[in-house]
C-alpha positions as CSV (number, residue, x, y, z in Angstrom):
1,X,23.6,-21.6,-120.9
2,X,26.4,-18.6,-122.0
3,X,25.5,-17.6,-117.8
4,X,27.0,-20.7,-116.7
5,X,30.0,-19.6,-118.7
6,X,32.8,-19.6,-116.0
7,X,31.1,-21.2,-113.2
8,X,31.0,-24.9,-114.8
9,X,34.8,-24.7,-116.7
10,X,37.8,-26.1,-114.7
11,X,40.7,-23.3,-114.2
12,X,43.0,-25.5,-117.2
13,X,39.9,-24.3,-119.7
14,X,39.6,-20.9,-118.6
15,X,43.5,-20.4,-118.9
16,X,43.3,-22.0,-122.4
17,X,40.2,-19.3,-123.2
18,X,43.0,-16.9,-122.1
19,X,45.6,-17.9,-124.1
20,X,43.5,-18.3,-127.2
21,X,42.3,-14.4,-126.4
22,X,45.8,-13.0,-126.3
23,X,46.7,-14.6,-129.6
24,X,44.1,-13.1,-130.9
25,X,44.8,-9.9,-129.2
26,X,48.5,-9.6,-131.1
27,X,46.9,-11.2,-134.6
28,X,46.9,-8.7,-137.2
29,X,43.6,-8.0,-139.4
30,X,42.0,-6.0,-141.5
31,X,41.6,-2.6,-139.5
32,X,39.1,-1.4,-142.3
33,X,36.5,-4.5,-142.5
34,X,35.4,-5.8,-139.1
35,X,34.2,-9.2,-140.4
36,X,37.3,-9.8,-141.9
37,X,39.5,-8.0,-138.9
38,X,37.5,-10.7,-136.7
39,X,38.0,-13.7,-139.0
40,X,41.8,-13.1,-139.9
41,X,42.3,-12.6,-136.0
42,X,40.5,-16.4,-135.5
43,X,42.5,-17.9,-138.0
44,X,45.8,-16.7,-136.4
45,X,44.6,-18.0,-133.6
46,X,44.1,-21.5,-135.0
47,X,47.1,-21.6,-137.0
48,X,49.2,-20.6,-133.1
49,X,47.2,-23.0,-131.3
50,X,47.2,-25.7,-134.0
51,X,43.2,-25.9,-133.8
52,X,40.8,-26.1,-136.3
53,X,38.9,-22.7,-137.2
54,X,35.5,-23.5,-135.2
55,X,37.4,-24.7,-132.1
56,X,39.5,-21.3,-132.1
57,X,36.1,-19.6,-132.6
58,X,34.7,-21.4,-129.7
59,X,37.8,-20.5,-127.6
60,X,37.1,-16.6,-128.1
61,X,33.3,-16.8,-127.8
62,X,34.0,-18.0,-124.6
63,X,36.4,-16.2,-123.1
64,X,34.1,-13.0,-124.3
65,X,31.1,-14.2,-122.9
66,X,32.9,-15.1,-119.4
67,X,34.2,-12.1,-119.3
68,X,30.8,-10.2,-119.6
69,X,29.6,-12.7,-116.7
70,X,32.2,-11.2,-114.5
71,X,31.2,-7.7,-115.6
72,X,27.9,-8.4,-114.6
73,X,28.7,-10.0,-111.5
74,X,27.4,-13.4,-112.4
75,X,30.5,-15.4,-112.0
76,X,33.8,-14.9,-110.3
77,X,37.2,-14.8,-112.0
């Protein structure tokens, strides 16, 4: 269903996926390792959000994937 990403989530979800992705924009990682850049980045964002690790994971998945969907012209922002 990561097509219906977008179409089915209310505008309050969407901005949260936002906010979530511009924490983890501005977190600071390892520039060196990308599986630890990427997991450091997720934890800040849990820690700013006060979320647990998977939810903050779920957050940026999201926001990636709807993002792609607009690329691709499937949704609309």
């Amino acid at each position: 269903m990561p097509e219906k990403r977008g179409i089915q989530a209310t505008e309050e979800v969407k901005a949260e996926w936002a906010t979530a992705y511009k924490f983890y924009l501005r977190a600071p990682g390892d520039r060196f390792d990308k599986k630890k850049d990427r997991t450091a980045r997720i934890d800040y964002v849990a820690q700013e959000m006060k979320l647990t690790r998977k939810q903050a994971k779920r957050r940026i998945r999201n926001y990636e994937a709807w993002q792609r969907n607009i690329k691709k012209g499937l949704v609309t922002p």
